[in-house]
N, C-alpha and C positions, 0 to 999 in steps of 0.2 A: 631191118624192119623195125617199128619204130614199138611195134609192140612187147618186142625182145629188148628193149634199151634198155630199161634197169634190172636185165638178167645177168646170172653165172649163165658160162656156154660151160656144161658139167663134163661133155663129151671129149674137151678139149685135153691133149696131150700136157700143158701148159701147166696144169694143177692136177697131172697125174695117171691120166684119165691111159688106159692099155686096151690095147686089141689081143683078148683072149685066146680066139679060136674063129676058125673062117673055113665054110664047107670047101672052097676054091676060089684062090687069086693066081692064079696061072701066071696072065698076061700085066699085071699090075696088083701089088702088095697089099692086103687091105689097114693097113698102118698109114697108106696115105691120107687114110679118112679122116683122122681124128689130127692133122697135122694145125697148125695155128693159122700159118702161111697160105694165101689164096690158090686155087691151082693156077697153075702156068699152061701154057698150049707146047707142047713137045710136037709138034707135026712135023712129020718129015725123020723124024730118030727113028730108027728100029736098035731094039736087043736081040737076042739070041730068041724069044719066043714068039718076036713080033715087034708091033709097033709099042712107042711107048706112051702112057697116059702115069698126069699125075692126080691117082684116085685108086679105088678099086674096080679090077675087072677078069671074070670071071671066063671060061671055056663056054664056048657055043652049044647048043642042042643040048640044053638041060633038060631031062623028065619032067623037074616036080621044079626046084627054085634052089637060092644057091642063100647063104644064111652069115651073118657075124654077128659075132658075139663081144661086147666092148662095158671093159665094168668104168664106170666112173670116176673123175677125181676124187669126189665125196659125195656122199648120199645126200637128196634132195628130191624138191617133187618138180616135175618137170611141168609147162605151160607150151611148148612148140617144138618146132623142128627146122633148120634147114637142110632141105635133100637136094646136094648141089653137082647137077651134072656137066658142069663145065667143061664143055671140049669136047665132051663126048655125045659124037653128034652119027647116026646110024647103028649105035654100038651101046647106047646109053639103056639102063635097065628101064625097062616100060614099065614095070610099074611096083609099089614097095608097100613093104606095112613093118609096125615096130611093135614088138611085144617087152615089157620090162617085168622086174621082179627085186626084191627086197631080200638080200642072203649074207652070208659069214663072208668076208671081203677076203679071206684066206682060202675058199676053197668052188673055186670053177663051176658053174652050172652048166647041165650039160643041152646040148639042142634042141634037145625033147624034154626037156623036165617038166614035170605035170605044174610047176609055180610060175612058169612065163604066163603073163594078163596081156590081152592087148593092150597100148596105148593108142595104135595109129591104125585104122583098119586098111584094108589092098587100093591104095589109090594109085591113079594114072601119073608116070612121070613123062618128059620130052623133053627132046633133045638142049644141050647146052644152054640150061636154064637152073636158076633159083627155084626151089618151090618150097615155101615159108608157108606153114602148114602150125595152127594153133589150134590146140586140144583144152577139154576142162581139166585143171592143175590136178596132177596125181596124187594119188600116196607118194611118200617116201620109199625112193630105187636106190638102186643102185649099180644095177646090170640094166643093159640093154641087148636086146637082139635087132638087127636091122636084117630083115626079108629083101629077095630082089626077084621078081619074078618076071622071066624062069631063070634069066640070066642079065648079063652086060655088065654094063658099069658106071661107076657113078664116083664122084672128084671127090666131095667133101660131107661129110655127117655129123652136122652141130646139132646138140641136143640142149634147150635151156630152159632153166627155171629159179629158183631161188634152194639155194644148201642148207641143208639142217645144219643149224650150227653147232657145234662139238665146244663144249667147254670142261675144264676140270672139276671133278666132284668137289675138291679140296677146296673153298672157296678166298682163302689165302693163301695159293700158289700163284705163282707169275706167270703169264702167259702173253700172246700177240691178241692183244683186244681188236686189232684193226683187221686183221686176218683171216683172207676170204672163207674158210672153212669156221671162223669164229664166228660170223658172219654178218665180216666186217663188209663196204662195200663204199666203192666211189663214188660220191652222188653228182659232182660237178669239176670240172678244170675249167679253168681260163683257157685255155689252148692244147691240144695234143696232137699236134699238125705229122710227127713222125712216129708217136707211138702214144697209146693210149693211156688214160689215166688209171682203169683199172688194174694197168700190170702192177701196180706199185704193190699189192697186198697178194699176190699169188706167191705158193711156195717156192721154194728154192732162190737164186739166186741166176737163174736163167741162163744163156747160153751165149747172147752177143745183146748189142743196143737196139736191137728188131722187139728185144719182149722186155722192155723198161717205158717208161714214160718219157718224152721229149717234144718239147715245143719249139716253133719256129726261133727263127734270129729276131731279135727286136730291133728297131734300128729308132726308137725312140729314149730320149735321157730319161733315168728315170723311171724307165718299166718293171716290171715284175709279172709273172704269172705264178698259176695257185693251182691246189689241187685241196676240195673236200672232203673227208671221209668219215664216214657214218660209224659209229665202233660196233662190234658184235654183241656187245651189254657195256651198260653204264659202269663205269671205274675207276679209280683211285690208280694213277698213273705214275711211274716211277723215274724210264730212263724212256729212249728212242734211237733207233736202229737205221741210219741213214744211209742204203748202200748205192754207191756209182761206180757199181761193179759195170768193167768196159765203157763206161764215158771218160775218156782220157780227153781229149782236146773240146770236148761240149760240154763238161758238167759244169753245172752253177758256181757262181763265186762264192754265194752264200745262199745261208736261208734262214727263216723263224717260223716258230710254229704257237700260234695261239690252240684254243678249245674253249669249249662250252659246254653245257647243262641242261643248255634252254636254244637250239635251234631256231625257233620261230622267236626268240627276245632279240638276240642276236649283240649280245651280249660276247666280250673274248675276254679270255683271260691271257696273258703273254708267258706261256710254258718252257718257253726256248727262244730268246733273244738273240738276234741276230750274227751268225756266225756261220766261218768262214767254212768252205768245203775245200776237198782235194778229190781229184780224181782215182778212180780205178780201185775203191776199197771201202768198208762198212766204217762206218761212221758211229760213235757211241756216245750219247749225252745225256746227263741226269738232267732231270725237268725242275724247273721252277714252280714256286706259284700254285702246287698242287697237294700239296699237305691237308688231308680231310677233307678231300673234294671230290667228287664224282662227277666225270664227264664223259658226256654220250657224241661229241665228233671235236675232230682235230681241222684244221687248215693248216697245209704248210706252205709257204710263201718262198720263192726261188729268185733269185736277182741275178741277172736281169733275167735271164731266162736258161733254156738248156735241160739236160736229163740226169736222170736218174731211176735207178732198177728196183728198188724195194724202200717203203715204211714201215717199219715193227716199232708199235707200239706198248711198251711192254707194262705189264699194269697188276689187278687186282680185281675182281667181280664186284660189286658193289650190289650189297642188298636193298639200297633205299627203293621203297615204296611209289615215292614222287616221280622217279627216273623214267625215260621214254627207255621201253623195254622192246624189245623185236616182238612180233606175233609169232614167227613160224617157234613151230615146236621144238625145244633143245634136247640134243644126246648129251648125255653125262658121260663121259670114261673117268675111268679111276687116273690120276693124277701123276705124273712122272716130271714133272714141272717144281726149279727150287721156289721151296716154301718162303713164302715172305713173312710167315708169323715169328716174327721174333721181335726181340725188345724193343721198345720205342727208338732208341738211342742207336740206332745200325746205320751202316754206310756200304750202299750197296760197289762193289770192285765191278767196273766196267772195262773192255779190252783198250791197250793203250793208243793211241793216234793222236798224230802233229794237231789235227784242227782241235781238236779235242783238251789237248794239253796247251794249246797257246796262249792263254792269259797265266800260267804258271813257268812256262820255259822251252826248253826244245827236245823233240825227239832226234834221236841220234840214231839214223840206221842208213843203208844201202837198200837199193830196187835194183830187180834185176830188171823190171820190165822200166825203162827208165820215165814215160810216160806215165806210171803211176807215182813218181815225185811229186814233193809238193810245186805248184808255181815257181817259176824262178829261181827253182835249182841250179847251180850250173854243172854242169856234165862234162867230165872232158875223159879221154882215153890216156891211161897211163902205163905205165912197165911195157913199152913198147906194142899198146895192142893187148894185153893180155888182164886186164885192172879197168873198171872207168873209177872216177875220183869225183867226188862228192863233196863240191869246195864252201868250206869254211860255215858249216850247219850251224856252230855258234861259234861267239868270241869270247874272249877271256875279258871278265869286268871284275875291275879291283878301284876303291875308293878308301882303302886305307889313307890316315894321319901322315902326312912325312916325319917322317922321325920314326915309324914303327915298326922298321924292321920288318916288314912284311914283305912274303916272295914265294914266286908263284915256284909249283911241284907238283910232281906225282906222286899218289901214294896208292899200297893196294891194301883194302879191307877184303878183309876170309871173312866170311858169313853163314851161321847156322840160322838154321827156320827157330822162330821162338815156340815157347808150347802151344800159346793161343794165339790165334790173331785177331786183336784187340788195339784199338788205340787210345795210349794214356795219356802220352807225351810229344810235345812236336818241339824243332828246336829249329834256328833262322842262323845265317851268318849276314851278320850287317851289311861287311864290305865286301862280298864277293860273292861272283857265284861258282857252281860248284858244278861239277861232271860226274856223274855214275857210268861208268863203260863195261860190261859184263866180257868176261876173260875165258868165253868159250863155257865145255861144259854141258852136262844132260838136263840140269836143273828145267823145272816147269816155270821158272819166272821166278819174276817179284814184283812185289807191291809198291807204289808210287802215292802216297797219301800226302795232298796239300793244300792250304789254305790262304785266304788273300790277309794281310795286318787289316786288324779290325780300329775301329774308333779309340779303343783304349789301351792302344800299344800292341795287344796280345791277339792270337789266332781269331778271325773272325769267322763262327763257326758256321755261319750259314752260305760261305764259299766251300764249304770242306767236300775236295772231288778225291774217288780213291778208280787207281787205273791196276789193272794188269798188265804189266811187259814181259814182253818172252827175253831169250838170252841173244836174238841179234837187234835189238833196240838200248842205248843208252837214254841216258837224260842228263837234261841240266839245268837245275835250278835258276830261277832269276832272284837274282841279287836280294837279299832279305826276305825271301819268301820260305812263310813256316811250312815246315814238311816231317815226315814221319823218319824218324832213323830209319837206313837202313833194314827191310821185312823181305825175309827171300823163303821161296817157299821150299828149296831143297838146298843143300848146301854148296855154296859157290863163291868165287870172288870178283873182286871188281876193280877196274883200275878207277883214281879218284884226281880229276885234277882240279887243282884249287889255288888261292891264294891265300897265307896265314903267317902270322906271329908265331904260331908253334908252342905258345908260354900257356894254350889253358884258358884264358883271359875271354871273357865277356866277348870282346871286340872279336872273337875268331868264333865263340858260338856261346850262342844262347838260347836255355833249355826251359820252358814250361811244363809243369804239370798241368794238365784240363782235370775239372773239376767231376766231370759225368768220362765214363769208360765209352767209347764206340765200341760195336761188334763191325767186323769186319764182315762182309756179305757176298760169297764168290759163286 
């Protein structure tokens, strides 16, 4: 219904949404209400108590009416309803009404509680139909109760309206500016032929590629499709969270992501230049172009086309005056989100991944799910069936002088965590690049800080990306690229292979001090 389009469906299992308590679902579970998935017609199945429906449905010959109770993904005020008795056709509850209420999301209302309001008074339902039903917007709820009188049953119970958005008190913590409970919201796609674009900002991380975003095949050179999203307040933007959790063989090859300030100027700024994706895993990248900026929606841009599960946009509140602000009224909680108030000079640590790290080097790891490798892996079975093998993730580059004596080795560095984690110094080896392989171990990681050569020989500090890697990922520098000595966060070692002279000498490593101290930021 076209008057629900720029709604949350609150009632939705999707962003959290639970069936509390229910007077009688005998014959069919009333959990099937709040399911995402349309009903299906089961005609012709029986269970153990009868036939089977996918909906709610209660015992025959009710006295008084039969009642559930279903609290919200998040509080909001509601505008409609769809009461969907799909399939249920002789059987379908004749007629319903909805009472809501605004309570502690921790503790159950009970059937009778004197705080249920009507929302929806006793109307007539019939058989195997939609009945989209719009009310004047409510308060802020967050329970519902759905009536069914006196009994039957009925497929599906969408409740929508727009969420109170929940921000942190704290107004320098970090949080998902994009984030439907932020209340963030999709305003347009190019295409979402297989799944919609507002999945991309619902919680979690979803369950298969039914509740992610995905557009058709293109079959034009050159295409691309988009997805718009509105932020939950204007803000000063940091990194972005790209996940194609479960699109193994459809996710995008790449993507970019502009923003803006000004909506209606239509004006972008280029946040996130074009860059490559992998399948089947969240994505991490610090933003561009956004230093002292506040902005109120993102575009991200996918080539050519294909899916993806989740955007997190991860950022900062922004108090400017000028900013297009949301109307509905915001809840404040107290803040449990890291603090971004720290020194000007910080570098935020983001988790490690191949796309993420490819203009500095390679990551070095095994899948077990072999579909979430990067493109082009090659995969083959080894130790007779019992190993796959993981051919050739990098090579060895050496560009040493002839004459120098130089030759390739293993070595192993033992490594202590330093007091602070701060970056002073970064150091390059001209001629070679270098392997970090972690040697097993409880350790929580280490740090990967690196930089591109800047115009004046030395680290150019406005590439500087700092990653976290766990203990089954290696890395391997590209050849002359500055990077952080060795930072591990508990003690561990590492096997090193490299190419060197061994004598000490410039030509096998060379160390700068930087001028301004980084804070490291995890």
């Amino acid at each position: 219904m076209n008057a629900f389009l720029h709604t949350i469906e609150l009632s939705s299992i999707a962003i959290g949404a639970r069936v509390l308590a229910v007077s009688d679902d005998f014959f069919a579970s009333a959990d099937n209400l709040i399911l995402v998935e349309p009903a299906i017609s089961l005609k012709g199945q029986f269970g153990p108590n009868g036939a089977l429906y996918s909906g709610w449905e209660s015992r025959r010959h009710n006295p008084a009416h039969d009642w559930c109770i279903i609290r919200l993904g998040t509080s909001g005020s509601l505008i409609g309803f769809d009461i969907d008795t799909s399939h249920f056709n002789g059987n379908e509850a004749p007629a319903v009404s909805v009472d809501a209420l605004l309570g502690p999301p921790d503790i159950q209302p009970a059937h009778d509680d004197a705080r249920w309001t009507e929302l929806l008074a006793k109307m007539d339902c019939g058989p195997n139909a939609h009945h989209y039903v719009q009310i004047p917007e409510s308060a802020p709820v967050n329970y519902l109760k759905l009536n069914m009188y006196p009994d039957g049953g009925i497929a599906r119970f969408r409740a929508y309206g727009h969420v109170i958005p929940v921000h942190p008190s704290d107004p320098s913590a970090l949080f998902d500016l994009a984030h439907v409970f932020a209340g963030g919201a999709v305003q347009a796609t190019s295409d979402q032929h297989f799944g919609v674009g507002s999945n991309l900002i619902l919680p979690g991380r979803g369950k298969d590629m039914g509740d992610g975003w995905e557009t058709k095949r293109s079959r034009q050179k050159g295409h691309c499709d988009w997805a718009l999203i509105k932020l939950g307040w204007p803000g000063y933007l940091q990194h972005v969270e790209i996940d194609t959790a479960h699109f193994k063989g459809n996710f995008p090859e790449s993507c970019d992501i502009v923003a803006t300030s000004d909506i209606d100027a239509d004006e972008w700024t280029l946040i996130l230049p074009r860059t490559k994706l992998g399948p089947h895993r969240q994505h991490y990248f610090q933003l561009d172009n956004v230093q002292g900026r506040a902005f109120t929606h993102i575009k991200i841009t996918i080539y050519p086309d294909g899916g993806m599960k989740r955007v997190r946009v991860l950022g900062t509140q922004s108090p400017a005056p000028n900013a297009i602000l949301p109307t509905e009224t915001s809840l404040v909680l107290p803040s449990t989100a890291i603090s971004a108030n720290m020194p000007a000079l910080s570098l935020p640590v983001l988790r490690l991944t191949p796309e993420a790290f490819a203009p500095f080097g390679q990551v070095i790891q095994a899948y077990a799910d072999h579909a979430a490798a990067p493109k082009g892996t090659r995969i083959t079975p080894a130790n007779f069936g019992s190993a796959s093998k993981f051919h050739k993730l990098s090579l060895l580059e050496s560009n040493y002088p002839d004459g120098s004596n130089a030759s390739a080795g293993l070595s192993v560095y033992h490594c202590q965590p330093p007091p602070a984690f701060h970056l002073t110094a970064m150091e390059r080896h001209a001629h070679t690049n270098q392997a970090f392989i972690p040697m097993g171990g409880n350790s929580r990681g280490y740090l990967v800080v690196v930089a591109q050569n800047g115009s004046d020989d030395k680290p150019d500090l406005s590439t500087l990306r700092a990653f976290k890697a766990d203990v089954t990922q290696g890395v391997v520098y590209n050849r002359a690229l500055w990077h952080q000595p060795m930072t591990v966060l508990d003690e561990m070692d590492f096997t090193c292979v490299e190419t060197q002279i061994g004598d000490g000498s410039k030509a096998d490593c060379e160390i700068v001090q930087l001028k301004d101290v980084f804070d490291l930021r995890m």
